[in-house]
Biopython code that builds the backbone (N, CA, C, O; Angstrom):
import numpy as np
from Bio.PDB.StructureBuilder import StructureBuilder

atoms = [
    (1, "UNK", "N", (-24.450, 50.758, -8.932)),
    (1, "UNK", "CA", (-23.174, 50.664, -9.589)),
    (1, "UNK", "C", (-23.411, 50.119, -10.989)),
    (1, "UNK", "O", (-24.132, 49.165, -11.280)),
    (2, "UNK", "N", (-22.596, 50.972, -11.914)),
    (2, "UNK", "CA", (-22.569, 50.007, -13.203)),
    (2, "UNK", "C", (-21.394, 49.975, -13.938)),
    (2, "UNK", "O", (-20.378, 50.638, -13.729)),
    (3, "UNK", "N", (-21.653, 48.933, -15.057)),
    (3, "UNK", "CA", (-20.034, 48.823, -15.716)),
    (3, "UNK", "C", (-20.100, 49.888, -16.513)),
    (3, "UNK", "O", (-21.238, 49.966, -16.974)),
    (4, "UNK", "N", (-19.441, 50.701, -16.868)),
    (4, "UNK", "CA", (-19.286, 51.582, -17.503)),
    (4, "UNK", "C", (-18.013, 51.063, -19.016)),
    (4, "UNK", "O", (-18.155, 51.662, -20.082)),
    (5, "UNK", "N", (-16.976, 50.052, -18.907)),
    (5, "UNK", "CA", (-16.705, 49.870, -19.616)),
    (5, "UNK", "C", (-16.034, 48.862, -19.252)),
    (5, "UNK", "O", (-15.747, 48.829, -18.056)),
    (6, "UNK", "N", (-15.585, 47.776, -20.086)),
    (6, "UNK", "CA", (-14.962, 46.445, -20.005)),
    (6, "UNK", "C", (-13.542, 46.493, -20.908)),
    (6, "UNK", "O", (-13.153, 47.102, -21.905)),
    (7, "UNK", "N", (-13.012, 45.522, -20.001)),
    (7, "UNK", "CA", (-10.957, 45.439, -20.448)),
    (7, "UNK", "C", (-11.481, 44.097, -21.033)),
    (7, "UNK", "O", (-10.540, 43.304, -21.073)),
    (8, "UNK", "N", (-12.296, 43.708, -21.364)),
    (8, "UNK", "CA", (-12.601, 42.352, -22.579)),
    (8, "UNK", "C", (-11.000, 41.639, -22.808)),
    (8, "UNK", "O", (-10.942, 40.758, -21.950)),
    (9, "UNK", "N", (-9.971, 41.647, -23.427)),
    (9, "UNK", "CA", (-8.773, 41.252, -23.382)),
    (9, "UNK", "C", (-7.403, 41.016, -23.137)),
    (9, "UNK", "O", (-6.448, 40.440, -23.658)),
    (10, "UNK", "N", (-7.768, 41.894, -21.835)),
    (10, "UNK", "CA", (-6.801, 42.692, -21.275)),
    (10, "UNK", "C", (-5.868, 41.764, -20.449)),
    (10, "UNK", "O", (-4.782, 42.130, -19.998)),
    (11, "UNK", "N", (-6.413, 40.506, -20.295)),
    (11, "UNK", "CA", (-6.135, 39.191, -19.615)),
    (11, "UNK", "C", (-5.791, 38.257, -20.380)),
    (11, "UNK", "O", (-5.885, 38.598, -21.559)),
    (12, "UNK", "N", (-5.260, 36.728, -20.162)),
    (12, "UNK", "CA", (-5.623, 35.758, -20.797)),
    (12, "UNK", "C", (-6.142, 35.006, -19.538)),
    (12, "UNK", "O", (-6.971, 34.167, -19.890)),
    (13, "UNK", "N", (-5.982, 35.014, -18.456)),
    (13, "UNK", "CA", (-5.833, 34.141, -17.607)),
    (13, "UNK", "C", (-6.811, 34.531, -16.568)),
    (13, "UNK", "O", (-7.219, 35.619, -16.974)),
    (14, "UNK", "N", (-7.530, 34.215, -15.257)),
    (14, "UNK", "CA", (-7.962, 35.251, -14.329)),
    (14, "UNK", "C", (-7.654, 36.487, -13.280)),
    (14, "UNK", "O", (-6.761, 36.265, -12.463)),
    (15, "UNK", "N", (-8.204, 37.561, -13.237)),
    (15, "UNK", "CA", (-8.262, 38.221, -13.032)),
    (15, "UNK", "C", (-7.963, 38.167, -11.624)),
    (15, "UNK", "O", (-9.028, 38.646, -11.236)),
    (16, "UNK", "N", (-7.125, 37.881, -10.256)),
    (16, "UNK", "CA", (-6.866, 37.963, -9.375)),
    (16, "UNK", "C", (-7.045, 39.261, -8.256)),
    (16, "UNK", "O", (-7.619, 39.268, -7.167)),
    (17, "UNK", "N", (-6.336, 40.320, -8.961)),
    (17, "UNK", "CA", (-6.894, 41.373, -7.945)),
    (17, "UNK", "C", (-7.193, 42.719, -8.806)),
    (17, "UNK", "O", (-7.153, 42.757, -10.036)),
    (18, "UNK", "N", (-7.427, 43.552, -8.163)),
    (18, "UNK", "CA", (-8.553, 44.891, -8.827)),
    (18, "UNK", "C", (-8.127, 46.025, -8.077)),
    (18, "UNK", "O", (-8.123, 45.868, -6.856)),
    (19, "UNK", "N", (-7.732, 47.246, -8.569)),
    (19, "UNK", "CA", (-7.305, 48.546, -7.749)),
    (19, "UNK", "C", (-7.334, 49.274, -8.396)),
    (19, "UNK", "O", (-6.882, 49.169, -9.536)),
    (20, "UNK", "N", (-8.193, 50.905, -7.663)),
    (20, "UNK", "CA", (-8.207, 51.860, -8.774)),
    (20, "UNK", "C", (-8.020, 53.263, -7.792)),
    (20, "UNK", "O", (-8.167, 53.540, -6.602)),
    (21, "UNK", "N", (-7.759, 53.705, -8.578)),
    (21, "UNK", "CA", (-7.300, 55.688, -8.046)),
    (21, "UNK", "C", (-7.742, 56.467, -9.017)),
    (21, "UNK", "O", (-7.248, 56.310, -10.133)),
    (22, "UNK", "N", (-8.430, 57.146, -8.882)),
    (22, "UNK", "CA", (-8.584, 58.816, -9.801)),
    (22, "UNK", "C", (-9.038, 57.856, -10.823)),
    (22, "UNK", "O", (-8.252, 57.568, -11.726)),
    (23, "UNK", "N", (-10.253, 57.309, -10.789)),
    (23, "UNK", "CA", (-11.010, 56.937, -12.008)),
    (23, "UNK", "C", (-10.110, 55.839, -12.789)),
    (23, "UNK", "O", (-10.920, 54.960, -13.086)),
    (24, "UNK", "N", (-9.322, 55.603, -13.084)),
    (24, "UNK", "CA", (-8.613, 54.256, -13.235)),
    (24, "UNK", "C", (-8.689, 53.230, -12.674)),
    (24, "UNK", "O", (-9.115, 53.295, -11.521)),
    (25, "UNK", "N", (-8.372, 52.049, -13.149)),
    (25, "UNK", "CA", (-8.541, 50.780, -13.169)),
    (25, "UNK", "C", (-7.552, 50.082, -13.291)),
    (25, "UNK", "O", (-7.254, 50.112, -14.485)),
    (26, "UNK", "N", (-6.461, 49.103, -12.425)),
    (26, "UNK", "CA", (-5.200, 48.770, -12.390)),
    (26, "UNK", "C", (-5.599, 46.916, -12.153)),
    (26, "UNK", "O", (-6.102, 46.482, -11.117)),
    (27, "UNK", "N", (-5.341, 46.306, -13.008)),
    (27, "UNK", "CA", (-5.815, 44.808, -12.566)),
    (27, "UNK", "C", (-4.504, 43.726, -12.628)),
    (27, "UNK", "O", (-3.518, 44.067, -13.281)),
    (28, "UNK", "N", (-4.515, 42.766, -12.119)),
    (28, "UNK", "CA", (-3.456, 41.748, -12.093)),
    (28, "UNK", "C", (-3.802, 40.659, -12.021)),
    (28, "UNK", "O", (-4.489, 40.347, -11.048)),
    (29, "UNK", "N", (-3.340, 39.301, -13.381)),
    (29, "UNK", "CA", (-3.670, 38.075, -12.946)),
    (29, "UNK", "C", (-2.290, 37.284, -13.046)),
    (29, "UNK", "O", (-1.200, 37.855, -13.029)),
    (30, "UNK", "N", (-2.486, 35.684, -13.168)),
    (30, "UNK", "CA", (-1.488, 34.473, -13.757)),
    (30, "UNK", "C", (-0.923, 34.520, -14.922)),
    (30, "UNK", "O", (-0.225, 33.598, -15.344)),
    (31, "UNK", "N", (-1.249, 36.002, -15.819)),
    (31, "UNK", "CA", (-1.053, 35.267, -17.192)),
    (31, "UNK", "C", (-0.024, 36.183, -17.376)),
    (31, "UNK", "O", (-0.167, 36.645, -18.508)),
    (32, "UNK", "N", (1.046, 36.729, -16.768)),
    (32, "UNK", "CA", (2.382, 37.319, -16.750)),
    (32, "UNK", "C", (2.438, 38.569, -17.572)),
    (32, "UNK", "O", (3.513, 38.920, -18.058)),
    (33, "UNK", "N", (1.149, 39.381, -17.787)),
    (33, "UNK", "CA", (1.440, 40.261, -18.472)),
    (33, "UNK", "C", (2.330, 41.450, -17.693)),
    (33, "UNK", "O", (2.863, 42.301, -18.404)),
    (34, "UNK", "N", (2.409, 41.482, -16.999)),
    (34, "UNK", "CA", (3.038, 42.826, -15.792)),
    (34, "UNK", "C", (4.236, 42.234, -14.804)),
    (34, "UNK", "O", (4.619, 42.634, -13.704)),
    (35, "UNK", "N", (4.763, 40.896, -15.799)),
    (35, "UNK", "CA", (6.487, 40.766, -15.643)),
    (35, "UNK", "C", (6.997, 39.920, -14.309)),
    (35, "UNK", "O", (8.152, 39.683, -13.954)),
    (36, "UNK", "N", (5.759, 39.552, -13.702)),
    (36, "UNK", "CA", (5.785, 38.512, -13.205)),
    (36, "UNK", "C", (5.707, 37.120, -13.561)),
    (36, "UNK", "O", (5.142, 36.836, -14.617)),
    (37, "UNK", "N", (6.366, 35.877, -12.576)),
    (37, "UNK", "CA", (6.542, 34.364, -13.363)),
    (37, "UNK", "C", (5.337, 34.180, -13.071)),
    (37, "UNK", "O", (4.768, 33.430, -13.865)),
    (38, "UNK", "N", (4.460, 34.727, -11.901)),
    (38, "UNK", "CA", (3.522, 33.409, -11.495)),
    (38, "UNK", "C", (1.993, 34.640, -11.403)),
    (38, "UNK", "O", (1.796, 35.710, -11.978)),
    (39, "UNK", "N", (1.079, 33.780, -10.321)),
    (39, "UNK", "CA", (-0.126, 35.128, -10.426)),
    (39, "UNK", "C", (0.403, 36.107, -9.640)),
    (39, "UNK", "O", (1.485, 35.846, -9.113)),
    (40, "UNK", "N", (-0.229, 37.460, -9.374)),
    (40, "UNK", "CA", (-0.100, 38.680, -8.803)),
    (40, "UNK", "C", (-0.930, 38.028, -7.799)),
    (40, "UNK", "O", (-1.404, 36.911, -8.006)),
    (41, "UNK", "N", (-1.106, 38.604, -6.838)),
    (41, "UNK", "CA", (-1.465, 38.225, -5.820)),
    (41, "UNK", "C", (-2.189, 40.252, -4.926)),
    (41, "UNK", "O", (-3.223, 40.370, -4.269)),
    (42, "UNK", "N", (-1.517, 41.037, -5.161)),
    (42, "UNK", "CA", (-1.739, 42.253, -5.025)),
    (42, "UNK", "C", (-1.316, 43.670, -5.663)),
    (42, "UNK", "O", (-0.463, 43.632, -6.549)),
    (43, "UNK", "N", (-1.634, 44.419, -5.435)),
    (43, "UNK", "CA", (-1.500, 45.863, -6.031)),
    (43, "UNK", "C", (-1.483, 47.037, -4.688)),
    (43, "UNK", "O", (-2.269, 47.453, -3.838)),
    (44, "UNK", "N", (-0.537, 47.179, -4.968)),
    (44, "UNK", "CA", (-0.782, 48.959, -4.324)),
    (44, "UNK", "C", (-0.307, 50.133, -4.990)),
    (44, "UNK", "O", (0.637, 50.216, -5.775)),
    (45, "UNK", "N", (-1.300, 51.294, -4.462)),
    (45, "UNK", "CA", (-1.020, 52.258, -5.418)),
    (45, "UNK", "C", (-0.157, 53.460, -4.264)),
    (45, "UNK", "O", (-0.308, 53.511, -3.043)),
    (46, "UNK", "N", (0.488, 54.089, -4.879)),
    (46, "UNK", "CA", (1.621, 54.840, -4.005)),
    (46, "UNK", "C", (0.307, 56.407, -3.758)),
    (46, "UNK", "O", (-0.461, 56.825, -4.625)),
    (47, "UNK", "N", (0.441, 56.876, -2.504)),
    (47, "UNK", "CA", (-0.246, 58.008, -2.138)),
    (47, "UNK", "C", (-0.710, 59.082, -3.038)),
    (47, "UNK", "O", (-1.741, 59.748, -2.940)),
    (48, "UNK", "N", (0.543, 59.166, -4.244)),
    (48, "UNK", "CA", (0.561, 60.573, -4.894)),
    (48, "UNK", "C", (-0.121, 59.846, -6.389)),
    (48, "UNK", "O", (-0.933, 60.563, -6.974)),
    (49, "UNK", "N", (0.130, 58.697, -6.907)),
    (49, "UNK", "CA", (-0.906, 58.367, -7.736)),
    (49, "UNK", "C", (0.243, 58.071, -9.071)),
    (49, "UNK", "O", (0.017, 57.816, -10.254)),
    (50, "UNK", "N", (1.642, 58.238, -8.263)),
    (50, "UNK", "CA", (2.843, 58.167, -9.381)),
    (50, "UNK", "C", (3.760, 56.851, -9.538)),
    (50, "UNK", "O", (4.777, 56.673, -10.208)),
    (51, "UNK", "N", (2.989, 55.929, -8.622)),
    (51, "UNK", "CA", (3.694, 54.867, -8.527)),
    (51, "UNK", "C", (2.850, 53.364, -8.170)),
    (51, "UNK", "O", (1.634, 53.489, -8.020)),
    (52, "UNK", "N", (3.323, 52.225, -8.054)),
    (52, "UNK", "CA", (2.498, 50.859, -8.131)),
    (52, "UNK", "C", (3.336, 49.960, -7.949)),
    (52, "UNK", "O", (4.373, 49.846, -8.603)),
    (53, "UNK", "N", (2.806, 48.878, -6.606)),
    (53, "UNK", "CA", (3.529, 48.126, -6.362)),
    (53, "UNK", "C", (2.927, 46.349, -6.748)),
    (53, "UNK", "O", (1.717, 46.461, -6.948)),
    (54, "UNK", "N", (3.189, 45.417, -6.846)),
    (54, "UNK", "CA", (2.672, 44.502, -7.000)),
    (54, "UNK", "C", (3.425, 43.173, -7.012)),
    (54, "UNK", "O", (4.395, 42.831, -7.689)),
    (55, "UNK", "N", (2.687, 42.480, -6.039)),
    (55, "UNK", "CA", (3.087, 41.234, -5.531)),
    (55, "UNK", "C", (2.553, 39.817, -6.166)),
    (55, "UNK", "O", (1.454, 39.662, -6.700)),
    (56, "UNK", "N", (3.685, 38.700, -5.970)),
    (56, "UNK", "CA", (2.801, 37.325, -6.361)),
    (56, "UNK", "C", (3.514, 36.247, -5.890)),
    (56, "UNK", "O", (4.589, 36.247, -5.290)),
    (57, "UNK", "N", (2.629, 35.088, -6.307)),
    (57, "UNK", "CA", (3.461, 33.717, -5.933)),
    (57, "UNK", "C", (5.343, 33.520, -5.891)),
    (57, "UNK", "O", (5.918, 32.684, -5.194)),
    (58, "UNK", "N", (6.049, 34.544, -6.844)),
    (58, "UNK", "CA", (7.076, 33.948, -6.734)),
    (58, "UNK", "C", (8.068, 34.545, -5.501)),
    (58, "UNK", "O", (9.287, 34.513, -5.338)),
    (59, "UNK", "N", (7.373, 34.895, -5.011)),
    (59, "UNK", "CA", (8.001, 36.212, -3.523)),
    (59, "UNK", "C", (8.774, 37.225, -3.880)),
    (59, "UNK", "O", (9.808, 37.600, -3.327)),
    (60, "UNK", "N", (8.123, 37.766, -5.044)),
    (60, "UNK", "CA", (8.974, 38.661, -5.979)),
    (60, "UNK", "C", (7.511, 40.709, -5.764)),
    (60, "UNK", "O", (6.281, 40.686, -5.733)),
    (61, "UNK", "N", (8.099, 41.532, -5.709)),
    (61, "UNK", "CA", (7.640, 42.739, -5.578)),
    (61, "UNK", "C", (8.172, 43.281, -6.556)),
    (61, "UNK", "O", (9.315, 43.076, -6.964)),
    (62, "UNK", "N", (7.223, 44.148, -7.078)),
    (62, "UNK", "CA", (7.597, 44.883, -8.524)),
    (62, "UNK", "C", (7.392, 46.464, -8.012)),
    (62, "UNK", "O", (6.434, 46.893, -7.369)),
    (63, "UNK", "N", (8.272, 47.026, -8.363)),
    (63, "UNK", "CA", (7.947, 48.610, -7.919)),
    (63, "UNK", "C", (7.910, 49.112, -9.372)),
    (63, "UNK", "O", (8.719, 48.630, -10.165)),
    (64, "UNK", "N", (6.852, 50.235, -9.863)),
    (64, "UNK", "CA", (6.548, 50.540, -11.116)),
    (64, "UNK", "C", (6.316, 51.805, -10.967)),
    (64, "UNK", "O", (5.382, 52.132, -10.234)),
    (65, "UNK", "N", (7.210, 52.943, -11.710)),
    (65, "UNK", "CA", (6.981, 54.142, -11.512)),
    (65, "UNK", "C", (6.432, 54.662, -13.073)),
    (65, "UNK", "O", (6.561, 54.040, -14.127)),
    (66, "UNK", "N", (5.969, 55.617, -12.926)),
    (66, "UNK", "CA", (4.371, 55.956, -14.360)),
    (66, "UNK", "C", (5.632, 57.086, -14.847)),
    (66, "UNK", "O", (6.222, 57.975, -14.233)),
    (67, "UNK", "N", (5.703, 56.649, -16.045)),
    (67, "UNK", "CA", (6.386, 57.230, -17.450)),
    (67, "UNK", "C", (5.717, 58.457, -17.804)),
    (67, "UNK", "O", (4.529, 58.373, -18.113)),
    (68, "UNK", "N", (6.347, 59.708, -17.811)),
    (68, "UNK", "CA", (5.269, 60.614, -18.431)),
    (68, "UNK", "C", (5.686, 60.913, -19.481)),
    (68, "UNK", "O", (6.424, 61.865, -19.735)),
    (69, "UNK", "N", (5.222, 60.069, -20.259)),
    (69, "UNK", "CA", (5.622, 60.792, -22.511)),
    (69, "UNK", "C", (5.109, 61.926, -22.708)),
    (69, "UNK", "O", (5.029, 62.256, -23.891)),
    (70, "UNK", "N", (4.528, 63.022, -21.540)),
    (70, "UNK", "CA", (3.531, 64.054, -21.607)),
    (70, "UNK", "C", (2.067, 63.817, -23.043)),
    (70, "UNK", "O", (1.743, 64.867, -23.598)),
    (71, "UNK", "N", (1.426, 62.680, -23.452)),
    (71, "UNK", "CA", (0.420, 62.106, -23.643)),
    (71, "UNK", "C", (-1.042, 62.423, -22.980)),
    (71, "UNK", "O", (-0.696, 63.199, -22.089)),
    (72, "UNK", "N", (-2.008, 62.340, -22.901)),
    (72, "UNK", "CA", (-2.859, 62.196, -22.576)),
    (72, "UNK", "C", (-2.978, 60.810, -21.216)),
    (72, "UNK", "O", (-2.094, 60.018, -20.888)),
    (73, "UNK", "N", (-4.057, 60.909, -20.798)),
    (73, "UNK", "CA", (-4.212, 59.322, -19.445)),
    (73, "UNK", "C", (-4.725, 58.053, -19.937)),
    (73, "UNK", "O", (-4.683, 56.942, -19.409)),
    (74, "UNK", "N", (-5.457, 58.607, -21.583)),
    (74, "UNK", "CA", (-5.811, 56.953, -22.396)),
    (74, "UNK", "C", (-5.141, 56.104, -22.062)),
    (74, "UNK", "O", (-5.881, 55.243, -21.588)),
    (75, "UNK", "N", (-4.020, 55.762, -22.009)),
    (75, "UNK", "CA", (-3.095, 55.171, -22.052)),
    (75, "UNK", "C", (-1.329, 55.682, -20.927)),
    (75, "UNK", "O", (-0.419, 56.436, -21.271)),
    (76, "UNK", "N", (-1.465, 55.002, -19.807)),
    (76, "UNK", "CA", (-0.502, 55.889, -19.251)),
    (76, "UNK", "C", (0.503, 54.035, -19.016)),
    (76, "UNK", "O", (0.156, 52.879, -18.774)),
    (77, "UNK", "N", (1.666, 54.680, -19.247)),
    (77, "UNK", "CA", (3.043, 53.664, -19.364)),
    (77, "UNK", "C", (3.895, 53.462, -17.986)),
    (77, "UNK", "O", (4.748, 54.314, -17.740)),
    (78, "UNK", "N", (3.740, 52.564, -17.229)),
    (78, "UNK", "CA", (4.715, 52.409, -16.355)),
    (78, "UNK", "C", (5.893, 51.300, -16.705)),
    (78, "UNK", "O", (5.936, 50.485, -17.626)),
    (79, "UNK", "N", (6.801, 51.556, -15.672)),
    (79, "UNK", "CA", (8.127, 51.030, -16.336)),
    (79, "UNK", "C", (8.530, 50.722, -14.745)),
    (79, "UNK", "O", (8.403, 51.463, -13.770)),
    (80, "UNK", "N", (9.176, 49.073, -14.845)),
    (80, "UNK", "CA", (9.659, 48.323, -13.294)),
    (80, "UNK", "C", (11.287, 49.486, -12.945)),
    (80, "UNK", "O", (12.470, 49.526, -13.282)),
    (81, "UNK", "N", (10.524, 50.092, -12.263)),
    (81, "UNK", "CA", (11.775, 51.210, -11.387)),
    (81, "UNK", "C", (12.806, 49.810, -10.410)),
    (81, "UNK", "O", (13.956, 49.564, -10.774)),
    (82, "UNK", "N", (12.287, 49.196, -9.446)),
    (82, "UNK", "CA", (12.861, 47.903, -8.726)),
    (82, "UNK", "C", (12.047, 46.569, -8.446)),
    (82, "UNK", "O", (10.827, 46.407, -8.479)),
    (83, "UNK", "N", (12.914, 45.785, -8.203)),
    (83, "UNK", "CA", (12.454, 44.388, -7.686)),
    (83, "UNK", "C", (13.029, 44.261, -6.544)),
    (83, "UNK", "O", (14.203, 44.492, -6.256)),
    (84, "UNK", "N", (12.121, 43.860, -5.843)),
    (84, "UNK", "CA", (12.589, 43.095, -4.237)),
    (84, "UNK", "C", (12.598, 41.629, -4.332)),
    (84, "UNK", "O", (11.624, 40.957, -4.672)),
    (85, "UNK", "N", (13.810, 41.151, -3.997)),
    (85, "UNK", "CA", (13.792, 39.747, -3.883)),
    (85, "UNK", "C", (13.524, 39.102, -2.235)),
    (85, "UNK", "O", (13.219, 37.928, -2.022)),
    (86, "UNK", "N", (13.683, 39.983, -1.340)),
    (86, "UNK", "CA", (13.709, 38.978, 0.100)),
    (86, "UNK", "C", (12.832, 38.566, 0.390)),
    (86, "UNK", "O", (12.935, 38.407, 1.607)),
    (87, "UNK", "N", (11.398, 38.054, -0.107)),
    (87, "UNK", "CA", (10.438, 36.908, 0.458)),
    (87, "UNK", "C", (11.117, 35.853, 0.370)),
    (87, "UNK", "O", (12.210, 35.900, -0.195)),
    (88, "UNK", "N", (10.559, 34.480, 0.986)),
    (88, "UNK", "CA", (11.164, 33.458, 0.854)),
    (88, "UNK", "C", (10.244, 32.517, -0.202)),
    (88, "UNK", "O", (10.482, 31.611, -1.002)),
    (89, "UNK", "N", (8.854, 33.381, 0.337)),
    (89, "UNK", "CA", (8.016, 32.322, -0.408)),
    (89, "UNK", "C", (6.757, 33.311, -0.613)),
    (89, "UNK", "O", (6.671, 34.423, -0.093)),
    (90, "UNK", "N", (5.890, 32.778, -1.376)),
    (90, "UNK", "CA", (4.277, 34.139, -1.948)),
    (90, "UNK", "C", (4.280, 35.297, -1.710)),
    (90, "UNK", "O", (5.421, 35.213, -2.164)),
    (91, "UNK", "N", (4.114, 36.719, -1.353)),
    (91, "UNK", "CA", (4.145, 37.559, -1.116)),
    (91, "UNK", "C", (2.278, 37.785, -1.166)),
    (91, "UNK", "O", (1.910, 38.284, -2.230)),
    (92, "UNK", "N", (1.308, 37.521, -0.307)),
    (92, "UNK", "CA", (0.372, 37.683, -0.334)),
    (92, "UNK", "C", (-0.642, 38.773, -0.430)),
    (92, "UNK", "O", (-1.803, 38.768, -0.841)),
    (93, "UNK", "N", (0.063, 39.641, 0.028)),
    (93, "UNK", "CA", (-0.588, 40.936, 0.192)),
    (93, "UNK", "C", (0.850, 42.378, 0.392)),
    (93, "UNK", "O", (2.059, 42.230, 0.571)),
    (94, "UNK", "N", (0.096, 43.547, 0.271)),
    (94, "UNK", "CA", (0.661, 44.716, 0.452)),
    (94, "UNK", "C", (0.093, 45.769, -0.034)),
    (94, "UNK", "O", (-0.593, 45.758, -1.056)),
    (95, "UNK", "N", (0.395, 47.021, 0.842)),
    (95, "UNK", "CA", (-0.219, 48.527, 0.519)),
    (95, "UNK", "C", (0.995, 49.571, 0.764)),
    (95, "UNK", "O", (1.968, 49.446, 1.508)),
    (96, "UNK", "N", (0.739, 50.333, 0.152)),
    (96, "UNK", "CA", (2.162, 51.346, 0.012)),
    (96, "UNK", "C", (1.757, 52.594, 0.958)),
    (96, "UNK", "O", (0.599, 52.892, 1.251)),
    (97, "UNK", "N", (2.573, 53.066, 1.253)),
    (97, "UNK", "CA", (2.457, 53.972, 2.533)),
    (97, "UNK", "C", (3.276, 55.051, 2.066)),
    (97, "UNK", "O", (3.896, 54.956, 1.007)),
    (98, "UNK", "N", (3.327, 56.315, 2.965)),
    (98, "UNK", "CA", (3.866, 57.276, 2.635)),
    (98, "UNK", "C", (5.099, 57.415, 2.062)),
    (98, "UNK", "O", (5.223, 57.983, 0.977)),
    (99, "UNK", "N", (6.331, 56.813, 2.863)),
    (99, "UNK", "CA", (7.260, 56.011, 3.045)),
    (99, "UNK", "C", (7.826, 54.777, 2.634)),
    (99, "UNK", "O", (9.051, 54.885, 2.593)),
    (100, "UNK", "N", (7.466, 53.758, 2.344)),
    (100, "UNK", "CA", (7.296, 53.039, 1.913)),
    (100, "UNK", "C", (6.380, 51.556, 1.948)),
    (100, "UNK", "O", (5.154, 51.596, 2.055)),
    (101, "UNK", "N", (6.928, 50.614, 1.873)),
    (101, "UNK", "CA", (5.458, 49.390, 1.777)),
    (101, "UNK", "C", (5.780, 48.317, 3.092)),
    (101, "UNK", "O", (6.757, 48.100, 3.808)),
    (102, "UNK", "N", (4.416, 47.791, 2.986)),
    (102, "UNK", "CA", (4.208, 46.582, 4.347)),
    (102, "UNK", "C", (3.649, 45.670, 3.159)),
    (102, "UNK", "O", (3.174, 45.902, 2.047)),
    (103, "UNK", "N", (3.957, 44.410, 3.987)),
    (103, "UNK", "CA", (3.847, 42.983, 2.924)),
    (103, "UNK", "C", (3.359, 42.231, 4.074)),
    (103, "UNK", "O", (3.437, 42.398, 5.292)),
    (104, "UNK", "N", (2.716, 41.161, 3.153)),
    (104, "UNK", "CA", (2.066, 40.142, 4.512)),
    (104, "UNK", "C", (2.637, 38.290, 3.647)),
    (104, "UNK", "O", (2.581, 37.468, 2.732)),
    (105, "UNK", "N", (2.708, 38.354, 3.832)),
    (105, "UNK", "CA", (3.514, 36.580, 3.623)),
    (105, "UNK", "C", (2.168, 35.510, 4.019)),
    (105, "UNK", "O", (2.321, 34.289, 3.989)),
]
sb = StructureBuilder()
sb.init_structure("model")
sb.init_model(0)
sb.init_chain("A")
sb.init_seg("    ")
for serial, (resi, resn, name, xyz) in enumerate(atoms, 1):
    if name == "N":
        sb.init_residue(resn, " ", resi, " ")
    sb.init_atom(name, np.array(xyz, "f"), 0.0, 1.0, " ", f" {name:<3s}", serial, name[0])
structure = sb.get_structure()
């Protein structure tokens, strides 16, 4: 395995979790860039490769559906489609399913 290329700034904070599909690279930490208060805690990527879910400390789920500006994949734009509020507390984990998602607390 090798690095083939580095997100050098793509963070301020650490890097918590790591997920990729079709040669992409989807990462999440503490430092609120992806509209969360607290760290991410997980990522899932939706079956068809058109959607992304992501969880964290504040028991908050972000559903993110991919913008097509018809652009190139350099750069592809997602935009928070919903938020789930019913955790009570962390949202630790989750993977997206055909249908929709399972969460683990």
């Amino acid at each position: 395995m090798a690095c083939i290329d580095s997100v050098g700034s793509a963070h301020s904070d650490a890097v918590n979790v790591v997920s990729s599909s079709g040669g992409i690279v989807y990462t999440g930490s503490a430092d609120g860039k992806i509209k969360h208060d607290s760290s991410v805690n997980a990522l899932g990527l939706t079956p068809d490769g058109a959607g992304l879910a992501s969880c964290g400390g504040g028991g908050v789920i972000l559903v993110w559906e991919r913008r097509d500006d018809g652009g190139d994949d350099e750069e592809m734009n997602f935009f928070v489609a919903c938020c789930l509020k019913g955790h009570k507390g962390a949202v630790l984990s989750l993977v997206c399913v055909s249908d929709g998602l399972v969460t683990d607390l």
